[in-house]
The first five atom37 places (N, CA, C, CB, O) and aatype in JSON, in Angstrom:
{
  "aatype": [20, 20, 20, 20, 20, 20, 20, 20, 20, 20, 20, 20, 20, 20, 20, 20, 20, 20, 20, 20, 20, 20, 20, 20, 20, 20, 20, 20, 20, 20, 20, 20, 20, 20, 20, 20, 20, 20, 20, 20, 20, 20, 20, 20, 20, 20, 20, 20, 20, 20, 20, 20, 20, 20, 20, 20, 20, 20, 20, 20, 20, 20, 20, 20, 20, 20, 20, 20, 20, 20, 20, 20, 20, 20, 20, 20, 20, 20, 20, 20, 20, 20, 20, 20, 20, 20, 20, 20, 20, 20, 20, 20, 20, 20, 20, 20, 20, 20, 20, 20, 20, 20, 20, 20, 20, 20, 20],
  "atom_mask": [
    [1, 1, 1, 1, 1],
    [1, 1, 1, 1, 1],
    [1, 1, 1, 1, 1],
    [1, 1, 1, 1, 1],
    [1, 1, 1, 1, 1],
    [1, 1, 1, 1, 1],
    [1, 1, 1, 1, 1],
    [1, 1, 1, 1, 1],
    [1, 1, 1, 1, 1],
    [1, 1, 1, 1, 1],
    [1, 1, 1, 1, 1],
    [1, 1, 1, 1, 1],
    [1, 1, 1, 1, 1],
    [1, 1, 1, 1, 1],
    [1, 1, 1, 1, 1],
    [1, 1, 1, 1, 1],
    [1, 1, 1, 1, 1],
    [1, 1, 1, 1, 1],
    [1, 1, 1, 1, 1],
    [1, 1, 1, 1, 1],
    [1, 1, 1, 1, 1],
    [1, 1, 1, 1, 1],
    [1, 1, 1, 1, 1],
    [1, 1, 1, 1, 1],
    [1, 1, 1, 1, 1],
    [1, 1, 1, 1, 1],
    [1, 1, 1, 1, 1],
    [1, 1, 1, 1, 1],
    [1, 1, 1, 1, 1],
    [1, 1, 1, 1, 1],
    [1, 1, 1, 1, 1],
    [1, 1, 1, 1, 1],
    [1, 1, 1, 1, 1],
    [1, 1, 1, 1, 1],
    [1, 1, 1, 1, 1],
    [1, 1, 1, 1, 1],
    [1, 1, 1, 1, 1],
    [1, 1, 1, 1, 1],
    [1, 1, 1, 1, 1],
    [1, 1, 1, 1, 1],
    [1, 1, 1, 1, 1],
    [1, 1, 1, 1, 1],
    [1, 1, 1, 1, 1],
    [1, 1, 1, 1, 1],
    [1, 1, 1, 1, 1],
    [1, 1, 1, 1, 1],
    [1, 1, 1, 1, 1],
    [1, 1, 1, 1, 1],
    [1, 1, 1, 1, 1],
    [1, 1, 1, 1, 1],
    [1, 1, 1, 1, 1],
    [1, 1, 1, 1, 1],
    [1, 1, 1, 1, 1],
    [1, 1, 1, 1, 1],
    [1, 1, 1, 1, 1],
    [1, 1, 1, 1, 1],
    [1, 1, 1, 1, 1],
    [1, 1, 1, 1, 1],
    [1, 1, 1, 1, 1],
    [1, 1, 1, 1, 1],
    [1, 1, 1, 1, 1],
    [1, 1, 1, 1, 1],
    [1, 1, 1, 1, 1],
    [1, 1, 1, 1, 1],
    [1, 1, 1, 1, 1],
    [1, 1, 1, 1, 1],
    [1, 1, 1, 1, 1],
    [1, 1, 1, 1, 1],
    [1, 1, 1, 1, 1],
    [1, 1, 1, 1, 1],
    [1, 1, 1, 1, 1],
    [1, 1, 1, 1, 1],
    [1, 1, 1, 1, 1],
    [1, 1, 1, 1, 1],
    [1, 1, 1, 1, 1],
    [1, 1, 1, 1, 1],
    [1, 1, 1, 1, 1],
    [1, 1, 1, 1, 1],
    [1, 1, 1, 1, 1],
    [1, 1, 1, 1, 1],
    [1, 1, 1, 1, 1],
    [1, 1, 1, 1, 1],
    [1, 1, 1, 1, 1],
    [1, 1, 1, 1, 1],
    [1, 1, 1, 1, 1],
    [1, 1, 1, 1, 1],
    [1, 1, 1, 1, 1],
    [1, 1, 1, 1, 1],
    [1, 1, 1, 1, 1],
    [1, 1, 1, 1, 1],
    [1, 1, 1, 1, 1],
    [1, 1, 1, 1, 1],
    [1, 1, 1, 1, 1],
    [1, 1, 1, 1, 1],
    [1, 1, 1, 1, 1],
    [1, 1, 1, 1, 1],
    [1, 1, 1, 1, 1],
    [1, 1, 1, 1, 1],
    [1, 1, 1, 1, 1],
    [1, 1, 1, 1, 1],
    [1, 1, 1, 1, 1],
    [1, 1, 1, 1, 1],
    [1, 1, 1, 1, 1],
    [1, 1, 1, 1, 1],
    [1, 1, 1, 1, 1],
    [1, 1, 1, 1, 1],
    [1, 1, 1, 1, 1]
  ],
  "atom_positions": [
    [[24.29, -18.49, 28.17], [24.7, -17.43, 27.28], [23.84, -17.48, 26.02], [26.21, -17.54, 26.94], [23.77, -18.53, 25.37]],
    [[23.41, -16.76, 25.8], [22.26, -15.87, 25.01], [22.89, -15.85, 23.26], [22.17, -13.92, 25.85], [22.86, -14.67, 22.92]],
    [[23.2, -16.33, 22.59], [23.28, -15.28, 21.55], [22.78, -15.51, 20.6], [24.33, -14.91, 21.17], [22.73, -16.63, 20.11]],
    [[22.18, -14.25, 20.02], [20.9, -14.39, 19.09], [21.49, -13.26, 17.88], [19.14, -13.87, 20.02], [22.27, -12.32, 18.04]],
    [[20.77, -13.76, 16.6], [21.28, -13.61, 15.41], [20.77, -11.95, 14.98], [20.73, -14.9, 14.43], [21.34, -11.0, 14.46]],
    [[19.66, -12.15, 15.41], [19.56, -10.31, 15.51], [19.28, -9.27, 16.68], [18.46, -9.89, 14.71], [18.09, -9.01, 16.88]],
    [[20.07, -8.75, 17.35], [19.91, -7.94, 18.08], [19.06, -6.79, 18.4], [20.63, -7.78, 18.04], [18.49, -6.56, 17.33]],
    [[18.69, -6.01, 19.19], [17.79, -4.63, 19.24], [18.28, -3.58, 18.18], [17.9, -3.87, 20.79], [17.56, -2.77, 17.6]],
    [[19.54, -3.73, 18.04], [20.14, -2.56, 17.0], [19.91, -3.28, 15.8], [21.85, -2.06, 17.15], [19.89, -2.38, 14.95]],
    [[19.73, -4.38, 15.21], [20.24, -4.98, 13.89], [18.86, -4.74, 13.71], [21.02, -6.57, 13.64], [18.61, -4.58, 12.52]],
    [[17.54, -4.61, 14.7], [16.13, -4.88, 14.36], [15.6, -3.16, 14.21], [15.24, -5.95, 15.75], [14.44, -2.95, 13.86]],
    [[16.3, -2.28, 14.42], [16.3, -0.81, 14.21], [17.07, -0.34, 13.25], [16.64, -0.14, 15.28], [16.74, 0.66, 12.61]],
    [[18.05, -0.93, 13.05], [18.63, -0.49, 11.59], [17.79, -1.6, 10.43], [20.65, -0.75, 11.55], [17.76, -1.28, 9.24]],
    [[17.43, -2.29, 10.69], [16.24, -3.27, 9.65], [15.17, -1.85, 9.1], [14.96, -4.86, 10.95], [15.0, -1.3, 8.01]],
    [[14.57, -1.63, 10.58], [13.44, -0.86, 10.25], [13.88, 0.77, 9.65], [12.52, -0.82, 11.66], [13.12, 1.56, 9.1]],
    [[14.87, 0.89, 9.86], [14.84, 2.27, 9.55], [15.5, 2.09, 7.91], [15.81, 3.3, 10.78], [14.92, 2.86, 7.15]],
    [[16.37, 1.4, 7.34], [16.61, 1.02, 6.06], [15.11, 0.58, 5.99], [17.87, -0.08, 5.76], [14.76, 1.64, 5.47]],
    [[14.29, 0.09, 6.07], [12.67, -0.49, 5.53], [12.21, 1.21, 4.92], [11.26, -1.29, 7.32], [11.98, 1.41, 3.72]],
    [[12.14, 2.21, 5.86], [11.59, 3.43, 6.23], [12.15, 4.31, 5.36], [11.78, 3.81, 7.58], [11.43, 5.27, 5.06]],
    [[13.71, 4.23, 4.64], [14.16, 4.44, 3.66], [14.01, 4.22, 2.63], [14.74, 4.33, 3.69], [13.51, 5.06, 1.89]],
    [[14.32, 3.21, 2.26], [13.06, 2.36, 1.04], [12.32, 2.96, 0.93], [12.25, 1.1, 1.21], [12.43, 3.79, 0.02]],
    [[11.47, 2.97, 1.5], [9.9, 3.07, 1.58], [10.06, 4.9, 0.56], [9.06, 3.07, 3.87], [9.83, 5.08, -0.64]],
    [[10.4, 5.69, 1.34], [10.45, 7.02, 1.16], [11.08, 6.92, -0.12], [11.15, 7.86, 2.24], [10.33, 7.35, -0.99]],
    [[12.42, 6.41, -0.65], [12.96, 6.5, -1.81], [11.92, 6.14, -3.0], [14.14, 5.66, -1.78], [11.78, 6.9, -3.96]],
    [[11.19, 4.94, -2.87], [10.05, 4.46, -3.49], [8.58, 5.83, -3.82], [9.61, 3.14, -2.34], [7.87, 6.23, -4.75]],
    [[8.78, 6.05, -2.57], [7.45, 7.18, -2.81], [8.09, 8.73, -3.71], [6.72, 7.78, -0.83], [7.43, 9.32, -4.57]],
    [[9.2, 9.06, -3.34], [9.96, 10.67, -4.41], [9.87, 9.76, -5.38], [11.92, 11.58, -4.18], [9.02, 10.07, -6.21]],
    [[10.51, 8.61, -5.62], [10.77, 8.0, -7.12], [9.49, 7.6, -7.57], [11.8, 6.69, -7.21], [9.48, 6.44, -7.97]],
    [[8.39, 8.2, -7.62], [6.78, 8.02, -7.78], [6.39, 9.16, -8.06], [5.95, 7.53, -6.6], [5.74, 9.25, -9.1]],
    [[6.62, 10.42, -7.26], [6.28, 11.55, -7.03], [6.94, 12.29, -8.27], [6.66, 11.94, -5.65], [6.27, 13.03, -9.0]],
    [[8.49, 12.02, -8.5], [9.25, 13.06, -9.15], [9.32, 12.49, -10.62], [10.76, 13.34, -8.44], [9.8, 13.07, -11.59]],
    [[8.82, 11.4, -10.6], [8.6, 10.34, -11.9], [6.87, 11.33, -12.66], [8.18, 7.99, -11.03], [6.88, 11.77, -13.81]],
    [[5.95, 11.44, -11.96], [4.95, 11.91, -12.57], [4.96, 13.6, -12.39], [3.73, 11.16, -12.02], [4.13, 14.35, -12.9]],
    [[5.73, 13.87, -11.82], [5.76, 15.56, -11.98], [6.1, 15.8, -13.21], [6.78, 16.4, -11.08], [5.4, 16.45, -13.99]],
    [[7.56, 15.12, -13.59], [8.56, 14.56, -14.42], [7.46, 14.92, -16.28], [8.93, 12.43, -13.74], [7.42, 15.8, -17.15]],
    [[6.84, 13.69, -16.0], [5.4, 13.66, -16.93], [4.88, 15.08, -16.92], [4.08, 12.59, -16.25], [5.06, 16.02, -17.69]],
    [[4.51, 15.0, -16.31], [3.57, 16.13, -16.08], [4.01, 17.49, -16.45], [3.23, 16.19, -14.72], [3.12, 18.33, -16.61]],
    [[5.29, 17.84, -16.61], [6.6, 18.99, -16.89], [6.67, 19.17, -18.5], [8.35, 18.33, -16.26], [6.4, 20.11, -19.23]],
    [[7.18, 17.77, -18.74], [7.66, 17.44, -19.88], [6.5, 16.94, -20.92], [8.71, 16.47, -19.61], [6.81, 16.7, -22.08]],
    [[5.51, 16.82, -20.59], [4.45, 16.62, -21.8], [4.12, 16.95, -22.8], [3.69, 16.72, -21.7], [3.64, 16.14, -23.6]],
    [[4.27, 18.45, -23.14], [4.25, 19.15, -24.55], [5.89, 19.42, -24.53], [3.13, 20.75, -24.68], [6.12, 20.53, -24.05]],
    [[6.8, 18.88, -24.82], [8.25, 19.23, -24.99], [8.07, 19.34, -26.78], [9.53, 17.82, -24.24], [7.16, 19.04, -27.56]],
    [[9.13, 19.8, -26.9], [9.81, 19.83, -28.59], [10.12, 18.85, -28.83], [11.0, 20.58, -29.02], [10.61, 18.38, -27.8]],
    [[10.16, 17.9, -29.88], [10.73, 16.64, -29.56], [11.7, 16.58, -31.01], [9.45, 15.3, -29.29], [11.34, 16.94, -32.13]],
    [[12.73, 16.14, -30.7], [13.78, 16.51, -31.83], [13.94, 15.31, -32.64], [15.25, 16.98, -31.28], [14.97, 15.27, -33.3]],
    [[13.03, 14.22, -32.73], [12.99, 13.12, -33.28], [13.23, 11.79, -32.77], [13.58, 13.29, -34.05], [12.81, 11.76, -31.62]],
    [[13.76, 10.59, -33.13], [13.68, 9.59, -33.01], [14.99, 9.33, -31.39], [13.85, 8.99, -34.61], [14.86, 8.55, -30.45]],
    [[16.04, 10.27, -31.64], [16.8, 10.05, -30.68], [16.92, 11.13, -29.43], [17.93, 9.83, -31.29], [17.92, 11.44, -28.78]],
    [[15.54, 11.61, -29.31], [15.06, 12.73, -27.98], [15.35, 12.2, -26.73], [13.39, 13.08, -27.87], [14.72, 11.24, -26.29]],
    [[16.42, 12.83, -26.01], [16.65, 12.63, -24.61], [15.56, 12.73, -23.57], [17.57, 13.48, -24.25], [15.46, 11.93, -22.65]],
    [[14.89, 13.57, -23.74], [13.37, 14.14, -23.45], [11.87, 12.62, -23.0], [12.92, 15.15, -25.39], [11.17, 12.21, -22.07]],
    [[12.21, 12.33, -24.74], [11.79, 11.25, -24.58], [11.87, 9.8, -23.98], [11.75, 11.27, -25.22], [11.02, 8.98, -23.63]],
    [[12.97, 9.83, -24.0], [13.71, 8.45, -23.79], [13.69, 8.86, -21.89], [15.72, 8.25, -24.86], [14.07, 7.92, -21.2]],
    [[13.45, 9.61, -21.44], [13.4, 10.03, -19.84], [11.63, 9.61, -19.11], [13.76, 12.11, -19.77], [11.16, 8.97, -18.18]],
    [[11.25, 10.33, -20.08], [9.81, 10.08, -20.19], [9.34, 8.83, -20.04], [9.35, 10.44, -21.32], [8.4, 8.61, -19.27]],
    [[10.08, 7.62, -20.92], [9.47, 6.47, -20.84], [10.11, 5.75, -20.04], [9.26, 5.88, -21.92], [9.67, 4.62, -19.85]],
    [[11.34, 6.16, -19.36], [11.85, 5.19, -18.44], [11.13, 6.02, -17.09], [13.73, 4.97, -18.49], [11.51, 5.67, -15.97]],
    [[10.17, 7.03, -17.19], [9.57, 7.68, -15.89], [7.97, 7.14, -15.75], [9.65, 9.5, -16.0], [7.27, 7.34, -14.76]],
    [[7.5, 6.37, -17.05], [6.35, 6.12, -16.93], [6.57, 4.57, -16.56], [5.53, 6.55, -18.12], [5.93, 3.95, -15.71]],
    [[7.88, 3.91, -17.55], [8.03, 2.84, -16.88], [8.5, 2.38, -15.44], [8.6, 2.43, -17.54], [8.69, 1.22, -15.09]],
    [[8.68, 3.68, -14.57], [8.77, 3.28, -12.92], [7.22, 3.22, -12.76], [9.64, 4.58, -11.71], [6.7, 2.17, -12.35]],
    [[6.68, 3.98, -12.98], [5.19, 4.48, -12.6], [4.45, 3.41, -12.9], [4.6, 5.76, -13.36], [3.77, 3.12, -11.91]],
    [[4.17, 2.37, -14.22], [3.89, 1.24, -14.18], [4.31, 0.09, -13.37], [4.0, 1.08, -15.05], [3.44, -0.56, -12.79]],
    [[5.55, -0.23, -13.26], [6.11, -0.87, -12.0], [5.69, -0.67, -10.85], [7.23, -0.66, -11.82], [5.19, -1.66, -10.31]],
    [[5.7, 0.33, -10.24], [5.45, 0.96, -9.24], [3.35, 0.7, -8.23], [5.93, 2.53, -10.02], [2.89, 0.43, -7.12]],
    [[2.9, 1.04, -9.6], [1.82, 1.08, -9.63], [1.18, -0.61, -9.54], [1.58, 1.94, -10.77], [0.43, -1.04, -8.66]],
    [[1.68, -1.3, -10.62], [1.67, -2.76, -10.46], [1.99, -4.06, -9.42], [2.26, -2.93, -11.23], [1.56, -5.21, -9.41]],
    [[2.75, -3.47, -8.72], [3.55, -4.1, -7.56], [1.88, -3.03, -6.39], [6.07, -3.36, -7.43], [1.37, -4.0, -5.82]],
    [[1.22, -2.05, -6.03], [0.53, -2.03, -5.19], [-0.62, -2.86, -5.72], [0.37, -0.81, -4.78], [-0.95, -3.71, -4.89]],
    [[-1.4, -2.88, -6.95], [-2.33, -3.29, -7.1], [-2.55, -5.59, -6.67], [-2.43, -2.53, -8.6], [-3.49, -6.24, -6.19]],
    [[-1.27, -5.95, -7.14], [-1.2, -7.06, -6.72], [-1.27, -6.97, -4.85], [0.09, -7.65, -7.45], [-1.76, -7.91, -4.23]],
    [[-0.82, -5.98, -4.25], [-0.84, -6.17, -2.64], [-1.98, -5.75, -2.5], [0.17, -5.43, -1.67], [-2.43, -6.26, -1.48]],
    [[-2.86, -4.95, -3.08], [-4.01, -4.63, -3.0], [-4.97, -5.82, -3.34], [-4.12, -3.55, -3.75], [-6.1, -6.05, -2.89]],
    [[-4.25, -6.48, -4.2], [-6.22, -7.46, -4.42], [-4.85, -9.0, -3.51], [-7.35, -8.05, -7.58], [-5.67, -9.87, -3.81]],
    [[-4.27, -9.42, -3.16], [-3.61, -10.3, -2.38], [-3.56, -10.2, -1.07], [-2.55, -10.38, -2.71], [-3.44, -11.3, -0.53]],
    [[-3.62, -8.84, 0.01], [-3.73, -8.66, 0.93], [-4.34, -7.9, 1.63], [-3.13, -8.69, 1.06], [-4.16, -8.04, 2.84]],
    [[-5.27, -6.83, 1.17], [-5.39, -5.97, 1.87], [-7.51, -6.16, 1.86], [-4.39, -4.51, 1.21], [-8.44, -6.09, 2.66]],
    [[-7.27, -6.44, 0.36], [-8.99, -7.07, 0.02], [-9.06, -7.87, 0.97], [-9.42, -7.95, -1.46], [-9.45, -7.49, 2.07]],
    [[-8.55, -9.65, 0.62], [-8.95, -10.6, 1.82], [-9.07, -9.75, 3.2], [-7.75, -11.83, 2.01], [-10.2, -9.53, 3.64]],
    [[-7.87, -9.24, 3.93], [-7.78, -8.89, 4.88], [-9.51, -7.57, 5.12], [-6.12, -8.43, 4.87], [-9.87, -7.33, 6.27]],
    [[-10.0, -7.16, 4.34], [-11.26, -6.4, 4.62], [-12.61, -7.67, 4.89], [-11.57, -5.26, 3.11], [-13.53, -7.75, 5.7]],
    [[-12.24, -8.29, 4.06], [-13.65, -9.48, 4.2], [-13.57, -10.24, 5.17], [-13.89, -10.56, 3.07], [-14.64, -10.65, 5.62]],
    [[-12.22, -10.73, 5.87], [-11.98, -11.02, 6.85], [-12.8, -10.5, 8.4], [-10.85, -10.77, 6.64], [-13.62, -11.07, 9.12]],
    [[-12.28, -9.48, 8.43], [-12.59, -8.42, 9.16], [-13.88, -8.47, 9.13], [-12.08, -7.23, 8.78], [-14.29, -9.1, 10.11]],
    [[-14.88, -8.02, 8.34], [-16.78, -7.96, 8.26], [-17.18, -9.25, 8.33], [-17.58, -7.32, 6.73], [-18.28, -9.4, 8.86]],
    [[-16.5, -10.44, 7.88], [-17.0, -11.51, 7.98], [-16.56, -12.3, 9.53], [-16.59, -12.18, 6.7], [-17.0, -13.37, 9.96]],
    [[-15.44, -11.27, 10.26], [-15.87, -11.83, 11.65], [-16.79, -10.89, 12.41], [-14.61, -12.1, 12.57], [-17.65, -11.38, 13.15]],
    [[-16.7, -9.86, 12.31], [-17.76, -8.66, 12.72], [-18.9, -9.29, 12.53], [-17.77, -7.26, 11.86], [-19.66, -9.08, 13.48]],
    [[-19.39, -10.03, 11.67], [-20.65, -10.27, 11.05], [-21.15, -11.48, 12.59], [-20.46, -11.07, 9.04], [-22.07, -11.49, 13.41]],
    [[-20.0, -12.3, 12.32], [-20.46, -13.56, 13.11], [-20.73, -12.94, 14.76], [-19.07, -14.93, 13.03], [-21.73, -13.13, 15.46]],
    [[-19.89, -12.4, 14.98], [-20.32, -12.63, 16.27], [-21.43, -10.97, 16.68], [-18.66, -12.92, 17.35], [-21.94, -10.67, 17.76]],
    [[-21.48, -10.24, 15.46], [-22.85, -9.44, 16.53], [-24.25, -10.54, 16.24], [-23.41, -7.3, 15.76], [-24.13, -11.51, 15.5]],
    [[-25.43, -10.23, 16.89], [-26.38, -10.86, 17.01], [-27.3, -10.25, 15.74], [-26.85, -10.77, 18.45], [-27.31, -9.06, 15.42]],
    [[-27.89, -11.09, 15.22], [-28.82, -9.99, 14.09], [-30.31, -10.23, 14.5], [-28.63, -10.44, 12.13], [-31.03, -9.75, 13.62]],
    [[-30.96, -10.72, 15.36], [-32.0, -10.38, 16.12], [-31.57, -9.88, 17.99], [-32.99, -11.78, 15.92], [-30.95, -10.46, 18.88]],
    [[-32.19, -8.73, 17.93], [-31.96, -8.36, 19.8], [-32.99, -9.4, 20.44], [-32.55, -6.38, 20.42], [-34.07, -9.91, 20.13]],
    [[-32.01, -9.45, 21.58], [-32.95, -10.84, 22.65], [-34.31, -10.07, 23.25], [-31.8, -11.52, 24.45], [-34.81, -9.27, 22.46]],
    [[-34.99, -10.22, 24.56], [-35.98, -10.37, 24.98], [-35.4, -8.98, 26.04], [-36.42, -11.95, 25.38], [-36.08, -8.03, 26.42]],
    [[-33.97, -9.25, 26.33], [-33.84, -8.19, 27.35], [-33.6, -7.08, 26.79], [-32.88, -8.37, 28.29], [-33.57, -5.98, 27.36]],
    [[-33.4, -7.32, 25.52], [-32.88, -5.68, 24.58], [-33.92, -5.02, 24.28], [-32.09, -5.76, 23.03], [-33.95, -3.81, 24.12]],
    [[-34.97, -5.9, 24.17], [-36.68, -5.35, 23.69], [-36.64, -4.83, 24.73], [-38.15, -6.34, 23.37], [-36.63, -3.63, 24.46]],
    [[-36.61, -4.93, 25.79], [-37.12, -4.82, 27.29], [-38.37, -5.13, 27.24], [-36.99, -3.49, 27.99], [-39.31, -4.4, 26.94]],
    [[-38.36, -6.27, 27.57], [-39.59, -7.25, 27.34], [-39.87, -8.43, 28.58], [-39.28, -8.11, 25.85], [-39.65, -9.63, 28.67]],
    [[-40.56, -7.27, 29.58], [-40.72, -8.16, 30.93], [-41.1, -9.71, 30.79], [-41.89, -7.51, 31.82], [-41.92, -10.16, 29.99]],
    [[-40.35, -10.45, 31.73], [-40.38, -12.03, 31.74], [-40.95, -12.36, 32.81], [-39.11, -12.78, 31.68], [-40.32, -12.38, 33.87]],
    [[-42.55, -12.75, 32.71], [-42.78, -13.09, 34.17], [-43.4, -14.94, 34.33], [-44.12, -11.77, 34.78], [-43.93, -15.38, 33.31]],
    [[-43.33, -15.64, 35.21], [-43.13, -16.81, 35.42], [-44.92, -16.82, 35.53], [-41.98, -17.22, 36.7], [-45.52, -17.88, 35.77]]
  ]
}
């Protein structure tokens, strides 16, 4: 008897909450710099502007947001490119042999 801690369903509701995330993360990116982008020349009624105070908690996702890819960017995705060319590299040949010349071999 079998029983295992995550099932086919527990590993599809994993991924599809992941897939949620994911999407909530990207509108809350999207509607954060429209947001900006809307509200940039507003009226601003002084020190206690609702306006404002929206603004900077929309630039402060956008920094977050933005900060959290750039670390996966130079932590995983860089290595993972040099990786890649630096095995590409090894195993093509960087001189062609005798048969690629076509370069009769006679005894």
């Amino acid at each position: 008897m079998d029983i295992s801690i995550y099932s086919s369903k527990n590993r599809i509701s994993d991924k599809f909450t992941a897939l949620v995330l994911c999407a909530l993360l990207t509108l809350t990116l999207f509607f954060s710099v429209l947001f900006l982008t809307a509200e940039m020349d507003h009226d601003c009624s002084g020190a206690d502007c609702p306006i404002c105070a929206c603004m900077q908690q929309c630039s402060e996702n956008i920094n977050q947001l933005v900060s959290g890819f750039t670390e996966i960017l130079f932590s995983v995705i860089i290595p993972t490119f040099f990786m890649i060319t630096a095995f590409r590299l090894s195993f093509s040949p960087a001189l062609q042999t005798l048969i690629q010349k076509k370069i009769r071999l006679n005894n």
